[in-house]
C-alpha positions as CSV (number, residue, x, y, z in Angstrom):
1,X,-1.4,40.6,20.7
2,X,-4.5,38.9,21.8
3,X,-4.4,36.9,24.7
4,X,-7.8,35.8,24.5
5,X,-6.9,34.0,21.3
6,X,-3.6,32.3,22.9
7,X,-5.7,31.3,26.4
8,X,-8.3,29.5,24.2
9,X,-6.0,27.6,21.7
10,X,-3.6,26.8,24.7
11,X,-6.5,25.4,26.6
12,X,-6.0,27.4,29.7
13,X,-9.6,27.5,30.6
14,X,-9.3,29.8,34.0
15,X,-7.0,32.1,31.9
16,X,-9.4,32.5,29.1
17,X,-12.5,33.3,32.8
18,X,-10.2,36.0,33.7
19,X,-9.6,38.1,30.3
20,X,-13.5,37.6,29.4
21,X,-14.0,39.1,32.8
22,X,-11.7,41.8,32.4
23,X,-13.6,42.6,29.0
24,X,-11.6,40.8,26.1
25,X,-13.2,40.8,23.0
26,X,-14.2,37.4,22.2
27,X,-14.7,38.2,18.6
28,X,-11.0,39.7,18.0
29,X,-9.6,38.3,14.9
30,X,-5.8,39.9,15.8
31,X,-4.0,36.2,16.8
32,X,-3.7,34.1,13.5
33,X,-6.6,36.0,11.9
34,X,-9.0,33.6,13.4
35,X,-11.1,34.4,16.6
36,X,-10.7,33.0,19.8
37,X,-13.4,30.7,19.5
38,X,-12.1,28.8,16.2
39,X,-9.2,28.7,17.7
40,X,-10.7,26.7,20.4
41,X,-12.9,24.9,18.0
42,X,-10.1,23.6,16.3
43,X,-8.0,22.4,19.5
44,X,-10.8,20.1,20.9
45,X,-11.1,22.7,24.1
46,X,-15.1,22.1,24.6
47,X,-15.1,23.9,27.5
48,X,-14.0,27.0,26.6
49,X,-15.7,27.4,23.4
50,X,-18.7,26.7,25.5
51,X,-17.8,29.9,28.2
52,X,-16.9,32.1,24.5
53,X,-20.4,31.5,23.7
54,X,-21.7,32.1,27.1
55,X,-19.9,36.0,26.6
56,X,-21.3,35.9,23.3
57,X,-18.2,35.4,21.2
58,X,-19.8,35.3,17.4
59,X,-20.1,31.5,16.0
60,X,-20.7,32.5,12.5
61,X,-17.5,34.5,11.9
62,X,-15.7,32.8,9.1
63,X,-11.8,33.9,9.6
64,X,-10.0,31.5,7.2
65,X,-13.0,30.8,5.1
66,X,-14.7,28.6,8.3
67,X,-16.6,28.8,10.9
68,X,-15.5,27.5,14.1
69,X,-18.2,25.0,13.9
70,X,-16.3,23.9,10.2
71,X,-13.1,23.6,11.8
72,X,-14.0,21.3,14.7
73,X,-15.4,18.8,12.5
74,X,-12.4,19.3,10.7
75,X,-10.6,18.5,12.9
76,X,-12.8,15.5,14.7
77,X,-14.6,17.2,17.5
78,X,-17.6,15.9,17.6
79,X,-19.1,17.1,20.7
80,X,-17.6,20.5,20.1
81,X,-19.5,20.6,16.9
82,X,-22.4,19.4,18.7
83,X,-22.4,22.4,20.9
84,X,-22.1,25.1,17.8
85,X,-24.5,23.4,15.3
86,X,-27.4,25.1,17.2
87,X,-26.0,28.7,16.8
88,X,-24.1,28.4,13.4
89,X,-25.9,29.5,10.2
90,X,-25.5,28.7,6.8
91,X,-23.7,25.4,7.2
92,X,-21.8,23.9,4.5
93,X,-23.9,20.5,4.3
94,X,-21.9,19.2,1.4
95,X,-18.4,19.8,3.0
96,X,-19.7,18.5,6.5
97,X,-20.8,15.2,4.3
98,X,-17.5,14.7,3.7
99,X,-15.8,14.9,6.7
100,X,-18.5,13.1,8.6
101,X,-18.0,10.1,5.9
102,X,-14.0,10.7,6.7
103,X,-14.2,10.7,10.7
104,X,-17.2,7.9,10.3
105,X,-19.3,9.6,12.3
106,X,-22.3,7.5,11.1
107,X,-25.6,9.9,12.7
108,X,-24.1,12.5,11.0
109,X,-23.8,11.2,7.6
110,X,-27.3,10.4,7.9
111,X,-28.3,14.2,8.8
112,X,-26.5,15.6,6.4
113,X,-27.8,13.4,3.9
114,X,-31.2,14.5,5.2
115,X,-30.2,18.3,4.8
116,X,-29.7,17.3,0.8
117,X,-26.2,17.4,1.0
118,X,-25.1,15.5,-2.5
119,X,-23.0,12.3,-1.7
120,X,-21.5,13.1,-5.4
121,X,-20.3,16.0,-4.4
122,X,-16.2,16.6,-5.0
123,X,-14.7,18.3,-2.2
124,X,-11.3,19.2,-2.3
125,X,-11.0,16.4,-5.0
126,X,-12.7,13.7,-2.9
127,X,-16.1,12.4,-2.5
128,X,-17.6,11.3,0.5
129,X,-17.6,7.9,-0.7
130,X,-13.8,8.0,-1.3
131,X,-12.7,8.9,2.2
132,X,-14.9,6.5,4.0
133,X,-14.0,3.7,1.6
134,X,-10.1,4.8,2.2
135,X,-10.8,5.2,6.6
136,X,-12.9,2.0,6.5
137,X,-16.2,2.9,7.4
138,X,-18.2,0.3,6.1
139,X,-21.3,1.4,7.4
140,X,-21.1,4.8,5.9
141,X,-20.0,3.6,2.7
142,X,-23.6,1.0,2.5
143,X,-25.7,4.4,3.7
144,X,-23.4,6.7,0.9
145,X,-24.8,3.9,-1.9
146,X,-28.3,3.8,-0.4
147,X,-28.4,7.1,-0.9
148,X,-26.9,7.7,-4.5
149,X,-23.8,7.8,-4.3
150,X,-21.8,6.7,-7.7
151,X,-19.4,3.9,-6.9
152,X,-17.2,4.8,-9.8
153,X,-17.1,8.3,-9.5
154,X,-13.5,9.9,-10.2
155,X,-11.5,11.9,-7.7
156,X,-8.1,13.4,-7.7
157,X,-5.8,11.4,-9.7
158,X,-8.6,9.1,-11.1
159,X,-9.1,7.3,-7.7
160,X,-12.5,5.6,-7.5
161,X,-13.6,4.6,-3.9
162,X,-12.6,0.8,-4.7
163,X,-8.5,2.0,-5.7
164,X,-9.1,3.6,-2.1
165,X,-10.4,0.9,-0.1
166,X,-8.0,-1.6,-2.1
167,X,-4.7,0.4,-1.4
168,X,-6.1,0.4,2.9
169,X,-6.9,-3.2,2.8
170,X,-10.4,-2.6,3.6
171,X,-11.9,-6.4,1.8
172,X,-15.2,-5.8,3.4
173,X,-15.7,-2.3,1.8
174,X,-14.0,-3.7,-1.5
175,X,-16.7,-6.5,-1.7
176,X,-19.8,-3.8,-0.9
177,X,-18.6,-2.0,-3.9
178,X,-18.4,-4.4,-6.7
179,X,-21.8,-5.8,-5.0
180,X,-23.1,-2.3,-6.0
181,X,-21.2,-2.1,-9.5
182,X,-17.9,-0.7,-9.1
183,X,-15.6,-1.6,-12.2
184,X,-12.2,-3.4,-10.7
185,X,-10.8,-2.5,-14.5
186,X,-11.1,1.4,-13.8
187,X,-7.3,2.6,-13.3
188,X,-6.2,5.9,-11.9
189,X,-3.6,8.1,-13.3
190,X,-0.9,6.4,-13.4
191,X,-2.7,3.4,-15.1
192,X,-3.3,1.0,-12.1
193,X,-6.0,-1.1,-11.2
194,X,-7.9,-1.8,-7.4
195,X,-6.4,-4.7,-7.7
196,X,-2.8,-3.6,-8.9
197,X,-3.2,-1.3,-5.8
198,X,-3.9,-3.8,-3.3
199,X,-0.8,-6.1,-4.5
200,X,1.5,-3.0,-4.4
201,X,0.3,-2.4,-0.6
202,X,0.4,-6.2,-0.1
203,X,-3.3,-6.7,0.7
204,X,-3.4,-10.4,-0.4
205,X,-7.1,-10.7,0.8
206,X,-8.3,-8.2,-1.6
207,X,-6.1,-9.4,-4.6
208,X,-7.8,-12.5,-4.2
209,X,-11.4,-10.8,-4.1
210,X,-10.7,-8.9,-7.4
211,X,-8.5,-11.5,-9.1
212,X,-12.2,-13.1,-10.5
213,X,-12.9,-9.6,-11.9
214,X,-10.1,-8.2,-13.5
215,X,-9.5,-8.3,-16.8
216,X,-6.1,-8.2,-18.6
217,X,-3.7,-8.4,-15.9
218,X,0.1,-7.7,-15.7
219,X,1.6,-11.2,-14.8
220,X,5.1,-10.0,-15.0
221,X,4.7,-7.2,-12.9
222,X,2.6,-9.3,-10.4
223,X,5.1,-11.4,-10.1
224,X,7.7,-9.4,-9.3
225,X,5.4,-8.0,-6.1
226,X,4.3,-12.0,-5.4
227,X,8.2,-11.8,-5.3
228,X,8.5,-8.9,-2.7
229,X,5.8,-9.9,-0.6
230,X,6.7,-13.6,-0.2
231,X,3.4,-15.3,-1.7
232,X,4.3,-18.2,-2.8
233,X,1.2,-19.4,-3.9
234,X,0.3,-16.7,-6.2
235,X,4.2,-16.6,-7.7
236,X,3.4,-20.3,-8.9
237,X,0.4,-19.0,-10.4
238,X,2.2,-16.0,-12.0
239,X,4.4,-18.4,-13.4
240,X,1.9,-20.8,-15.0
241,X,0.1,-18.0,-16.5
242,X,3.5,-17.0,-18.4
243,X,5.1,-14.3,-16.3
244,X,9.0,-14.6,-17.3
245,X,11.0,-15.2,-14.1
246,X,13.8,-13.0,-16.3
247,X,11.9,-10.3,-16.8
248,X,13.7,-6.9,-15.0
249,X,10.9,-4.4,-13.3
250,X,12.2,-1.2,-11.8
251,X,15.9,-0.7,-11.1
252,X,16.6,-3.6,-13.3
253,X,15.7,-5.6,-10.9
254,X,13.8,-9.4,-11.8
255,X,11.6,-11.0,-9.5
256,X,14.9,-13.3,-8.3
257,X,16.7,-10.1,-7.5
258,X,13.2,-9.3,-5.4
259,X,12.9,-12.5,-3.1
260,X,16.5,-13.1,-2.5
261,X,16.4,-9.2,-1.4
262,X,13.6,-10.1,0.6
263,X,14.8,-13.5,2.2
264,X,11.9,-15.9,0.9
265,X,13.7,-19.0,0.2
266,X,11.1,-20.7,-1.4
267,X,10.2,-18.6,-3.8
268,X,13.9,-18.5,-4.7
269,X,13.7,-22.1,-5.0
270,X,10.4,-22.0,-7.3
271,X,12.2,-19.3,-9.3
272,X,15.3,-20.8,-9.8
273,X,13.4,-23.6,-10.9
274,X,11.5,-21.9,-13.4
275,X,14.6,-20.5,-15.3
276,X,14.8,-17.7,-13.4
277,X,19.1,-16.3,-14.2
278,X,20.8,-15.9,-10.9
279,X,23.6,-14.2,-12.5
280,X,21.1,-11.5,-13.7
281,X,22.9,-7.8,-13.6
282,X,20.3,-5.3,-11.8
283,X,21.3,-1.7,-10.0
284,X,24.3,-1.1,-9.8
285,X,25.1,-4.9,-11.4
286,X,24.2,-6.2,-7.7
287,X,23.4,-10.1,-8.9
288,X,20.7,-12.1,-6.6
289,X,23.4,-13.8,-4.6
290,X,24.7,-9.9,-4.1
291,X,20.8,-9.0,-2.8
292,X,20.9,-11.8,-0.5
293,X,23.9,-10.9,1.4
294,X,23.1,-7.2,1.7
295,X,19.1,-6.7,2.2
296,X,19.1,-9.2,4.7
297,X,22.0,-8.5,7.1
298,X,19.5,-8.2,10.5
299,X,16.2,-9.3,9.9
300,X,16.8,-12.7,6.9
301,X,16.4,-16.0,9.2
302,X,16.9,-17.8,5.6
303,X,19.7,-15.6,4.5
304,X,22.4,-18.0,4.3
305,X,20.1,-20.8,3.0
306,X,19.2,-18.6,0.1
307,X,22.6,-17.8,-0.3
308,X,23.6,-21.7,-0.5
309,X,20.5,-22.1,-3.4
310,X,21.7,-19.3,-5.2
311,X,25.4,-20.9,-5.3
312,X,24.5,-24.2,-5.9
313,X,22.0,-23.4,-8.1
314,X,24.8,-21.3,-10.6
315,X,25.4,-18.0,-8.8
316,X,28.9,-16.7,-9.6
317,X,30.3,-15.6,-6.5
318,X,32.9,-13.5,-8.5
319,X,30.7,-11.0,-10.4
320,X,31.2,-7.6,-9.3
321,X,28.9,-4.8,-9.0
322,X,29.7,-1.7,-10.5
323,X,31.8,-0.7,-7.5
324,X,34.3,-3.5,-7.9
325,X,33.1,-5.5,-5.2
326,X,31.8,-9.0,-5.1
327,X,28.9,-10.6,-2.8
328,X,31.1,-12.1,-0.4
329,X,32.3,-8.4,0.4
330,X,29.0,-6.9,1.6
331,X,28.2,-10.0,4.3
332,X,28.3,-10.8,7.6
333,X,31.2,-13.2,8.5
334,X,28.8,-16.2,8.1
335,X,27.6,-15.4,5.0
336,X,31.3,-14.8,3.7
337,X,32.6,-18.1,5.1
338,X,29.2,-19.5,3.6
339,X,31.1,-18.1,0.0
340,X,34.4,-18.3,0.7
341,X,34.2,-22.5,1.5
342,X,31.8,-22.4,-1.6
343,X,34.5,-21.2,-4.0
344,X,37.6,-22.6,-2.0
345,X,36.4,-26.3,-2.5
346,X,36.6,-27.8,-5.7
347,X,33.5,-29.1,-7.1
348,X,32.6,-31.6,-9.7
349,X,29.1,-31.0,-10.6
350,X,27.3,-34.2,-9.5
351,X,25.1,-36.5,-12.0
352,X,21.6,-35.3,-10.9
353,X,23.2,-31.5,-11.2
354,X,24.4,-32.6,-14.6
355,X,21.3,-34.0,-15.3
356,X,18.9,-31.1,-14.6
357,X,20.9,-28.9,-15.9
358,X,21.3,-30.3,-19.0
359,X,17.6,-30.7,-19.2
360,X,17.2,-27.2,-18.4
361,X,19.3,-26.3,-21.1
362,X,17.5,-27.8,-23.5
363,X,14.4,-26.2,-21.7
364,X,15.3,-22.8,-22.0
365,X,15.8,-23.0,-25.9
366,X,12.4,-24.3,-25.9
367,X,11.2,-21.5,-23.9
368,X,13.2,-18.7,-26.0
369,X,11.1,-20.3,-29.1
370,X,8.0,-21.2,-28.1
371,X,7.5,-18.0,-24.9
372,X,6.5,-20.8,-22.4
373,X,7.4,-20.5,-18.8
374,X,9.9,-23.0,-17.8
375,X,7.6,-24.9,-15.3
376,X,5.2,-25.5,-18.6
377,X,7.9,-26.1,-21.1
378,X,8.8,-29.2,-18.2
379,X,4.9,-30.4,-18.1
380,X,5.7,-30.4,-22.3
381,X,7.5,-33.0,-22.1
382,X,6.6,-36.7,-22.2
383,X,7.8,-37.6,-19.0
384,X,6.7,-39.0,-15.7
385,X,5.2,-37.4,-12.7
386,X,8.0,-38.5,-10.7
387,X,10.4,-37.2,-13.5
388,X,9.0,-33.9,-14.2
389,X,8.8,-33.0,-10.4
390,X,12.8,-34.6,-10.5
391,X,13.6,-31.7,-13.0
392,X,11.6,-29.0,-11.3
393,X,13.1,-28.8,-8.1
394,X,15.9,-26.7,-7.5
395,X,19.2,-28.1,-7.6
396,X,19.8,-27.9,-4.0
397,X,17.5,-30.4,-3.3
């Protein structure tokens, strides 16, 4: 076994003095099939690939398909690669692009660049462009465009630099790009947008810098992530630009089922007050009022509250999931004395509960006719302000 090899990936810099003075072959490829001096090249141990050079260990050796140079800048050593670029031959300028654009190691993009490396250049399925945009390196990504590079060029899966920087939450880099002409309407395999990206990864920054230039969005599915990641704002939006509060995504599950799960109360609320079914069977049959007792057992400060909407507001605290239990089985003793008083004390509904729902009634044939979102079939109607807002609110108001 070579102990050379061992010394200098271990770091054991006086070791790795003593063998080379007992006459180790720096150049022995027996430990991993790489040389001592990638081996050090790829642990970061400057000072011992310095001493292998001093005895002459070979920098151009390529065990693995790499020099030792390649492998400390794959592996982020830049002064280590400082030290080999001198003595290494027949460098790789296009692959070196890359991972210079990846550890944003901005002097060296530019040499590269200045060695005619091609900043279109796919390398291992990625362009330079793509991995700066995805590490947020906005100052490589404005000298990759200076100098060519295509902001819509494809990489694995269909990724463009702006699906990268959107998914990281990199705004900055995802305003340089469509400055310089990327297309927000490009989508990637699986037939998402930058900006279906950034709302999946909850970058609401960046949804709101792409919302202007997207084109045919998904108001359903947006909604049901406004849902997840508690924006309010943009959930009222959904809603007025159709998005059914009914509407099951994945696992069955609507966007009630999503912020009950997630403990935002008020988008319950605006939910609820838009139509949304809180009796609505998702995985399993688990209801919204059966989400709100179980996703939220440590972290929900608004658990019980939602769980007090949900009732109020029609939530049968009876259904059972598909294991025979009801909500009230899965909570914490709170919770279950939250249901338990709900359905031990009789209730006459009272004349404003009467009232909107009624209303609501009516509402929801309109909307199963006409396709408008409850808050709009509301605004339909000839009624006051005062009225209209009177209607909108959830019944536990």
């Amino acid at each position: 076994m070579n102990t050379l090899a061992e010394a200098a990936a271990d770091g054991d810099l006086a070791k790795v003095e003593t063998l080379l003075d007992s006459g180790a072959n720096p150049n022995n490829y027996l430990y991993a099939c790489y040389t001592p001096l990638q081996h050090a090249a790829m642990e970061g141990h400057h000072a011992i690939v310095k001493i292998l050079l001093a005895y002459r260990a070979d920098p151009n050796l390529t065990g693995g398909l790499m020099s030792a140079l390649h492998f400390a800048v794959e592996y982020g050593h830049l002064d280590v690669y400082k030290t080999l670029l001198p003595v290494t031959h027949q460098l790789d300028w296009n692959r070196l692009l890359q991972r210079f654009s990846f550890h944003g190691w901005e002097d060296q993009v530019e040499v590269a660049l200045a060695k005619g490396a091609d900043p279109n250049t796919l390398v291992d399925g990625h362009a330079p462009l793509h991995v700066a945009a995805a590490a947020g390196h906005l100052a490589i990504v404005v000298v990759l465009l200076a100098n060519g590079a295509a902001p819509n060029i494809l990489g694995n899966g269909n990724y463009t630099a702006l699906h990268r920087a959107a998914i990281a939450g990199h705004s900055a880099i995802v305003k340089t790009l469509l400055a310089s002409g990327a297309d927000p309407n490009l989508k990637q395999m699986t037939g998402l947008t930058a900006l279906q990206s950034a709302v999946d990864c909850g970058h609401l920054e960046v949804y709101e810098t792409l919302l202007p230039k997207t084109h045919q969005l998904d108001w359903n599915s947006l909604l049901q992530k406004f849902s997840i990641h508690g924006w309010a704002d943009q959930v009222e939006v959904a809603l007025a630009k159709g998005a059914d509060p009914n509407r099951p995504g994945v696992v069955n599950y609507t966007p009630l089922h999503r912020a009950a799960d997630a403990g935002h109360l008020a988008i319950v609320e605006t939910l609820l007050a838009s139509g949304a079914d809180p009796n609505m069977p998702g995985k399993d049959d688990h209801t919204p009022l059966h989400q709100a007792v179980t996703a939220c057992l440590v972290a929900c400060k608004d658990r019980n509250a939602i769980v007090e909407t949900l009732l109020v507001n029609g939530a049968d605290p009876n259904l059972r999931d598909k294991h025979g239990r009801a909500a009230w089985q899965h909570g914490t003793p709170a919770t279950k004395n939250i249901i338990q008083n709900f359905i031990s004390v009789p209730r006459l509904p009272s004349l404003k509960s009467r009232c909107r729902s009624s209303i609501r009634g009516r509402l929801v044939k309109h909307l199963d006719r006409n396709k408008l979102p409850m808050k709009q079939a509301v605004k339909s109607l000839p009624l006051p302000y005062s009225v209209t807002q009177y209607i909108y609110l959830p019944l536990s108001r």
